[in-house]
N, C-alpha and C positions, 0 to 999 in steps of 0.2 A: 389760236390761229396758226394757220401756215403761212411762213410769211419767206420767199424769195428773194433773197439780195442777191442781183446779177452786175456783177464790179470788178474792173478787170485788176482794180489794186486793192489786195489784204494782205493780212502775216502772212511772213514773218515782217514784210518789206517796213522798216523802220519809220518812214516821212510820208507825207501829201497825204492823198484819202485814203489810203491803206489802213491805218491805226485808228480814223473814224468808225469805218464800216466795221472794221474788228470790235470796238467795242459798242456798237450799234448794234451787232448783231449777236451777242456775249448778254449785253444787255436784254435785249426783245427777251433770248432764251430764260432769265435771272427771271421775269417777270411770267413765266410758263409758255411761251408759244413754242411750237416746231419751225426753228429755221436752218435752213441749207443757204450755200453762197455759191453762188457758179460765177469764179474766174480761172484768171491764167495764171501760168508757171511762174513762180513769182522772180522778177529780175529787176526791180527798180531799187533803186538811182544807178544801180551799176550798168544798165540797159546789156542784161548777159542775164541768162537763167541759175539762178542758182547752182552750185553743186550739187547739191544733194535732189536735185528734182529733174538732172539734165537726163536724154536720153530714155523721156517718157511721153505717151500721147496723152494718157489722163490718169489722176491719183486722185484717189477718193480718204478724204481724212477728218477726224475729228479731234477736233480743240474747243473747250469748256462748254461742251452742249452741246457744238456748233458744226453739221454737216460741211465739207468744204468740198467743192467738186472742181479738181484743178484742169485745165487743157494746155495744151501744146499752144504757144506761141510765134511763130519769125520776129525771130530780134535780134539787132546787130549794134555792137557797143558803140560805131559811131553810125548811124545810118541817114542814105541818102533818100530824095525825096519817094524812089520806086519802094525801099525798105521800109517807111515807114506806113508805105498804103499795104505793102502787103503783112505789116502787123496785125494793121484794124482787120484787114479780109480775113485773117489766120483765122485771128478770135472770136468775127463772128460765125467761121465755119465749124470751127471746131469746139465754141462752147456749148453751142447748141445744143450737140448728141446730148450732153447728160442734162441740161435742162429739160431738155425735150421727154427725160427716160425716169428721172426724179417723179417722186410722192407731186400732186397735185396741189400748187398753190393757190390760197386765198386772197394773199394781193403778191406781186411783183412791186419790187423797189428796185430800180437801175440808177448807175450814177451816172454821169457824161462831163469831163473826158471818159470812155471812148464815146462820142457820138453815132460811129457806123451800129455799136449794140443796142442802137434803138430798133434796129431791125428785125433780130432773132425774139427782141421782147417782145416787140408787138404782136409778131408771130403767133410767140407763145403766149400772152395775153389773151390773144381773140383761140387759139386751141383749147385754154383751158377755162374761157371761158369767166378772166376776174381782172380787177382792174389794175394799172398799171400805176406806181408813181415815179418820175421823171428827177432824180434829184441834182440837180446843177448846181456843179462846182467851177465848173467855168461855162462861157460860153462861147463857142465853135462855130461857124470857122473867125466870129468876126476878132476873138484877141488873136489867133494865129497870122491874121493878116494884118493886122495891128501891128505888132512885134516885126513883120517881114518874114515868118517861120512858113506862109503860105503865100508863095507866088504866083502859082501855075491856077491861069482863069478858067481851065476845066477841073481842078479840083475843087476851085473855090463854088465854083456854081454846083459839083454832086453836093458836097458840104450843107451850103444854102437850102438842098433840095430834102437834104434828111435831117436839117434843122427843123424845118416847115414840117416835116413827117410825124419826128419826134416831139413834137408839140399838138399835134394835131391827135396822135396815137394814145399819149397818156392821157390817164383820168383827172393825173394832179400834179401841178411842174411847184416840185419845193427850194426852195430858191435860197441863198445862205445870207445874200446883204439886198437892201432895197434898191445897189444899183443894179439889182438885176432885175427887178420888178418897173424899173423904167424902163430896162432894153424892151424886156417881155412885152409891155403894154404898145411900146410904140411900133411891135412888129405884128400885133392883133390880135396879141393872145388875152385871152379874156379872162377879165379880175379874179371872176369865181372860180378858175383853174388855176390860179398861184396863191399857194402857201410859204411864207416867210419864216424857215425855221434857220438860227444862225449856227452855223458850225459850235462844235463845244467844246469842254474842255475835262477831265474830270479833276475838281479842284481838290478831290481830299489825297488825289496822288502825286498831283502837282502843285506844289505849294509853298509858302516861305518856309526856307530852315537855315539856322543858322550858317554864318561865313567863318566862324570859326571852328577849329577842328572837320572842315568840310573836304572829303576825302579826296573831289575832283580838284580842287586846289592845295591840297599835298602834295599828287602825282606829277602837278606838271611844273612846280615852283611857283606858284601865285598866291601863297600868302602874304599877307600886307600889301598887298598891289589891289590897283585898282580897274575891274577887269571890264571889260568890254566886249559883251559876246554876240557874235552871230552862229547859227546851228540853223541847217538846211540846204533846201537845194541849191547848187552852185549853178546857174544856168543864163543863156542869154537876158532875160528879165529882169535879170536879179541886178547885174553892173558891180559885182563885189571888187572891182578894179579900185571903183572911188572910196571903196571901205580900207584898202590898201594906202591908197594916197592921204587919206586923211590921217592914217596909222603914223605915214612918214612925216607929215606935217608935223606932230606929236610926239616923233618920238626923241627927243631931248629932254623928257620927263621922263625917268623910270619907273617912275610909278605906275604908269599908264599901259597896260599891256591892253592888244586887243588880241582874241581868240576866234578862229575861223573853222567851223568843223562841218566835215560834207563829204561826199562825195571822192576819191579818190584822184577821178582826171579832172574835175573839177580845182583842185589843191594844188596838183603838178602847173597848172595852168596861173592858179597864182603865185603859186613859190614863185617865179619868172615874173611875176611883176615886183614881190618883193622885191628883190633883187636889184632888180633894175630901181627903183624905187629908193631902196635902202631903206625900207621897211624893217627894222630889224629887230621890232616893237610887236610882229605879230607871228602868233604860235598857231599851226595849221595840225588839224588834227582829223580822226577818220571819224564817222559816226561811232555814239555813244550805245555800248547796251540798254535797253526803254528801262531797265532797272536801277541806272545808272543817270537816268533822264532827270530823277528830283533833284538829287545833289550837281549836278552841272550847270542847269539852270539856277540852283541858288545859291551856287560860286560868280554870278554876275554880279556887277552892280549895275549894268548899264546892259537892257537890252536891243538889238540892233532890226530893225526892218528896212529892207531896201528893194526898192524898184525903178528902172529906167524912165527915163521921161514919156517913151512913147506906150509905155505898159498902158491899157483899156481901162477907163476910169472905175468899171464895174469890179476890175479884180482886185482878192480881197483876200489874204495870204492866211492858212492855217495856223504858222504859226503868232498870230497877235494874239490870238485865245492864250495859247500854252506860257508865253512873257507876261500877259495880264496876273494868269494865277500863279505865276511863280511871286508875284510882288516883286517886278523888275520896275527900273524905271525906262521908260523905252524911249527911242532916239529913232524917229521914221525918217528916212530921206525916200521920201515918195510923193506922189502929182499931189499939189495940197488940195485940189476939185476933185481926188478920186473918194472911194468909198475905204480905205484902209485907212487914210487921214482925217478924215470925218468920223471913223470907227474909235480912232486914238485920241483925235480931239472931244469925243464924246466921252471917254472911260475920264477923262484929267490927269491918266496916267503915264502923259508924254508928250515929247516935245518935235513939230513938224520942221525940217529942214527943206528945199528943193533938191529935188534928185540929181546925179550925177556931179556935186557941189562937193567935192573932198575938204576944201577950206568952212564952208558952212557947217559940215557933218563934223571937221577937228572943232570946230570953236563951239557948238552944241553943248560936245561931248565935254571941254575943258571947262564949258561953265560948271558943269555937272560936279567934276573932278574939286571944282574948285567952291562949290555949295553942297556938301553932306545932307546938309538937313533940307534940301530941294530933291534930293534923291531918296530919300526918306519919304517924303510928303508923296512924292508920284507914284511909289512903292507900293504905297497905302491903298494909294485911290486905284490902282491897277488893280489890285487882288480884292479890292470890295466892289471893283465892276464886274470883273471876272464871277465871282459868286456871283451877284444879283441880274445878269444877262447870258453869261453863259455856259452855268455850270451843266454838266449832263443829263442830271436826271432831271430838268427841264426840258431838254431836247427830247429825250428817251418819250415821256409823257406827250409831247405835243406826235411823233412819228407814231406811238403807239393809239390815239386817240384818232389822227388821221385814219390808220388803218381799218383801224374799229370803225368811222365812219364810210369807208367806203365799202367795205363787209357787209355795214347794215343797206346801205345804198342799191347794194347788189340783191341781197337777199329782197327789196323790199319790190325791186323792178321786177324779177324772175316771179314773184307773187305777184303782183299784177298783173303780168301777160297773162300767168293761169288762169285770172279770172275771168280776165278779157277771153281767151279761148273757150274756158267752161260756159260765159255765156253767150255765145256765138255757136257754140255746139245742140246750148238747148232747145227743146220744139219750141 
């Protein structure tokens, strides 16, 4: 098959659905199909375009099989509400061209975030004549107005109106947790258009390895301590202020280090709370090379999931997969009625606090500290749920089998109408 992933985030870009669709689409190729990726110039978390890609309209590249067709983006490191409409508008002007000029595909797979590139898809969908799958990694505009990130009631209502489109347009909306097949349903989207495949993990690269002689806990002084890591995005949803406070609560035990890695202004943002704080317990650090990614993750003992009170009960954070297969034990202070706490209470490989609760999230983490063999046991059950729910080439299998059914779908319509025409044709 030819199979088109049109996703405004891939490599090199380290976090969020960049590293899925990478190897989503590394994978497709491994298994024989022809894929191409049509996104943009890649700038996230830094929200800045890379160096090496700055100062181009479009780059055409290839990494492990895999066509990548890059376009020109408007991005601005801190951007106001007019900069971030006119990103979505960039991308969907500008990724077009080479979608539109690319080999002919037999299905299209889009992600959303971005939701305005349900546009150019559908477009190129009904052009080329195959069907479309919709893969939702969040849903737009309703966490944006959730969180407060979308105020303005004429953008909320375009938003609304290319939700309704982008639902209406694809063949198949794949959906990552079930609370998104409740938003789905209660907005009229119909059962037999939602597939439930969960984000994944690949677990033979992410995996327990030893804490001793572990090279990320040489570098940065953390042997014999007991570490405590968060790794991700630093951003309003997240609340890493209360991962700080809880750090200070805690930090009269030396043994307790917490480790916070992301994002550059994201860190400057909370060095300044340490500070103030007197956090002096936590080591901030920049994103890790993805090679570097096994041994950092199993220099934890204790891994960290956090989200604000007002975060959308449906959203449901990438990295829970990657702490599962690492064999961490995990520590969520997130909405205990959303879908990430239900996901963690599901695996048995963790323990739920309430969000934005710094004294809750120290005394969690102290029980932990203070019971080895509870952190042991959670360990365990993490990384045998991670295998048995979410390892890759389960996902790989269910997107490739979807594909294949809509391929057949297609082929078997286009043969009917012929026949329907041939006998309408005859005396």
């Amino acid at each position: 098959m030819r199979i088109l992933i049109y996703s405004y985030n891939y490599y090199p870009e380290p976090i969020g659905i960049a590293p899925l669709m990478t190897e989503l689409a590394e994978g497709l190729v491994k298994r024989g199909h022809q894929v191409r990726v049509v996104t943009a110039m890649p700038n996230y978390p830094e929200r800045q375009i890379y160096q090496e890609y700055r100062g181009k309209w479009y780059l055409n590249e290839y990494k492990n099989g895999v066509q990548i067709q890059r376009s020109y983006v408007w991005i601005r490191p801190q951007p106001n509400l007019l900069d971030r409409v006119l990103l979505d508008a960039s991308f969907v002007v500008t990724s077009f061209v080479p979608a539109l000029f690319g080999w002919r595909p037999d299905v299209i797979l889009s992600t959303s975030p971005s939701l305005p590139s349900c546009v150019p898809v559908a477009l190129l969908g009904w052009l080329r004549a195959c069907p479309v799958i919709l893969n939702l990694q969040d849903i737009l505009p309703d966490a944006a107005v959730h969180v407060g990130l979308l105020k303005n009631k004429l953008l909320i209502k375009l938003f609304t109106v290319l939700e309704k489109f982008a639902y209406h347009t694809a063949s198949k909306i794949s959906v990552i947790a079930d609370g998104f097949v409740d938003n789905l349903r209660s907005k009229g989207v119909e059962a037999d258009k939602i597939v439930q495949i969960p984000n994944w993990v690949d677990v033979n690269f992410i995996r327990p390895l030893p804490k001793e002689n572990n090279p990320f806990r040489a570098a940065h002084n953390l042997n014999d301590k007991f570490v405590v890591l968060y790794s991700g995005n630093i951003a309003l949803t997240q609340g890493l202020e209360s991962v700080v406070k809880a750090a200070s609560v805690l930090r009269h035990i030396p043994d307790i280090v917490f480790v916070i890695v992301g994002e550059a202004k994201g860190l400057q943002r909370l060095q300044q709370e340490c500070l103030d704080c007197g956090a002096d317990n936590v080591l901030l650090l920049p994103f890790q090379s993805r090679k570097d990614l096994p041994q950092m993750l199993a220099a934890a003992d204790v891994g960290l999931v956090v989200q604000k009170k007002n975060v959308v009960s449906f959203n449901m954070p990438s990295k829970i997969q990657v702490l599962l297969a690492s064999g961490a034990a995990l520590v969520a202070s997130v909405p205990d009625n959303g879908t990430a706490a239900r996901a963690i209470k599901q695996s048995g490989g963790g323990v739920i606090v309430p969000p934005e609760d710094p004294q809750a999230l120290a005394m969690a983490i102290l029980d932990l500290y203070q019971n080895p063999e509870k952190v042991k046991t959670l360990g365990y059950k993490s990384r045998q749920y991670a295998i048995e729910n979410y390892a890759f080439e389960q996902a790989l299998n269910q997107y490739e089998s979807l594909c294949y059914s809509l391929t057949a779908d297609r082929r078997a319509s286009i043969e009917s109408t012929r026949v329907t025409v041939s006998r309408a044709e005859s005396p």
